[in-house]
C-alpha positions in Angstrom: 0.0 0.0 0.0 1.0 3.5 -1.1 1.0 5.5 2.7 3.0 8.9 2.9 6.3 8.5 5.1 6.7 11.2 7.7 10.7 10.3 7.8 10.8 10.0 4.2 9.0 13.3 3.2 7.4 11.7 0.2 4.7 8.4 -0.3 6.1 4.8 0.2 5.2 1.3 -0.7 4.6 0.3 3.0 5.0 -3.0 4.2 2.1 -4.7 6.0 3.3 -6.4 9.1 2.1 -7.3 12.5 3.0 -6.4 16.4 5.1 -9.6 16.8 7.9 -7.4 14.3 6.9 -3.7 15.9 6.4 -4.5 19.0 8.7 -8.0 20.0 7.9 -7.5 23.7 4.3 -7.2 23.7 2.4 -10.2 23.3 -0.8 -8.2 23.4 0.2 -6.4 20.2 1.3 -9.2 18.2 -1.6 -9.8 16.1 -2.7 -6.7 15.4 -1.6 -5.1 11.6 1.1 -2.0 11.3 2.6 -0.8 8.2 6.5 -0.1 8.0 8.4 1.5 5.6 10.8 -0.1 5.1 13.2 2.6 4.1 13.4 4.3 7.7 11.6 2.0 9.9 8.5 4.0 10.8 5.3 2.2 11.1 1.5 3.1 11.6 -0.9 0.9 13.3 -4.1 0.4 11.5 -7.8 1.0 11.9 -8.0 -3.1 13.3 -11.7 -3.3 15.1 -13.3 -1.9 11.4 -14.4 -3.9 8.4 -11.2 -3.1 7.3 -8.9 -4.2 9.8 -5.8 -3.3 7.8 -6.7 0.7 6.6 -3.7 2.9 8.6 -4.8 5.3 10.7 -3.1 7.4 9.1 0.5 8.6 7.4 3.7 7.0 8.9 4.8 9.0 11.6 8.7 9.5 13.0 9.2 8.8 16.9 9.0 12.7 17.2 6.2 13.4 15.3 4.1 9.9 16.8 5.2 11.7 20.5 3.8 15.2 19.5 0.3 13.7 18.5 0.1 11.8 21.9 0.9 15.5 23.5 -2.2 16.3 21.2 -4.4 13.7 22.5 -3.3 14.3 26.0 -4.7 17.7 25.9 -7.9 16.9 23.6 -9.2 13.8 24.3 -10.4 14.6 28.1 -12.5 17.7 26.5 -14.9 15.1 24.2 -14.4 11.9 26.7 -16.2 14.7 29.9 -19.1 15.5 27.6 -18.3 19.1 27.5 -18.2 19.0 23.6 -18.5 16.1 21.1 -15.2 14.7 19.4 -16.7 15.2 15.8 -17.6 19.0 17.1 -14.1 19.5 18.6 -12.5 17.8 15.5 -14.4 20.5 13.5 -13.7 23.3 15.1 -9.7 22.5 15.3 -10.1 21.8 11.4 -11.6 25.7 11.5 -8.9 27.0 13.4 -6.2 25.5 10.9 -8.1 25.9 7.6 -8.6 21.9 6.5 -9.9 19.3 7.9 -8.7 18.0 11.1 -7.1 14.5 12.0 -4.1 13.9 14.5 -3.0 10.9 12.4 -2.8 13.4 9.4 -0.5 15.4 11.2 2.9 15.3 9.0 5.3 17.6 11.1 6.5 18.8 14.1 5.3 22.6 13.2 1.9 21.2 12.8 1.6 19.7 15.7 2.2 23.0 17.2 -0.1 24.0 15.8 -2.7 22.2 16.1 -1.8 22.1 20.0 -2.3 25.8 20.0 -5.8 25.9 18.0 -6.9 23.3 20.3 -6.0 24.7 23.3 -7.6 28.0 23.0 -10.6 25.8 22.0 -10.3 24.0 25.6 -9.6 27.2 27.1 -12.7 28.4 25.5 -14.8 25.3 26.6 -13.3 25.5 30.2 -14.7 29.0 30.4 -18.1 28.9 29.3 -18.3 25.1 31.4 -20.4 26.3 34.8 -18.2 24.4 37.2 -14.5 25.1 36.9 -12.5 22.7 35.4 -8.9 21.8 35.7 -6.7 22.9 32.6 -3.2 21.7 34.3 -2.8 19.7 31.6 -2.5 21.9 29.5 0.6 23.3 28.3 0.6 27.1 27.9 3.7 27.1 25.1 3.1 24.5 22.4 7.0 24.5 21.6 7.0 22.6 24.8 5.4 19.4 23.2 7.9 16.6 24.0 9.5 15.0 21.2 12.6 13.9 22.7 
């Protein structure tokens, strides 16, 4: 399959593997589908409890770029998981904020990630504001050049 490399900067022929090859020391992951490229060695998991268990989630990500989407989710997910605001209705408005159409696993950069982080959290902000009981926004970093990628 044809899946854009983050670490390559351009589309590969990916590799369809399992967890057993990414993931050697986790027996839970063994079965489930990943594709590599084979060129750097990045991989992206796949969309595995669908009718089509082996669609990636998304472009291949590097280390870096796979740690600044989990900053991303860190910071979003506990927004649409408290009820405050859908995920689809968050998703939108973050696509708003960055002019396309939002997904973290489309993310293909460092710089995006940034800022995404920062569309997002002025969204939370936002939501944390108008919410009637105060919530807690110490998760949330106030610089997004502070996302860990290391």
């Amino acid at each position: 399959m044809t899946i854009y490399c983050c670490g390559c900067s351009n589309k590969v022929d990916a590799r369809l593997t399992t967890g057993a090859e990414i993931y050697p020391r986790r027996p839970d992951l063994a079965a489930l589908p990943f594709w590599v490229c084979d060129a750097c060695g990045n991989y992206v998991g796949c969309h595995h409890k669908t009718a089509n268990p082996t669609q990636p989630l998304g472009c291949i990500p590097t280390p870096e770029l796979s740690a600044a989407r989990q900053h991303i989710h860190r910071l979003i997910d506990p927004a649409w998981k408290s009820g405050k605001i859908s995920r689809k209705a968050l998703y939108e408005k973050i696509g708003t904020a960055v002019g396309r159409r939002y997904h973290t696993a489309q993310i293909r950069s460092v710089e995006e990630a940034r800022q995404v982080y920062r569309a997002a959290r002025t969204i939370i902000l936002s939501l944390n504001e108008a919410s009637a009981s105060p919530a807690s926004a110490e998760h949330i970093a106030a610089d997004p050049s502070t996302i860990d990628v290391a």
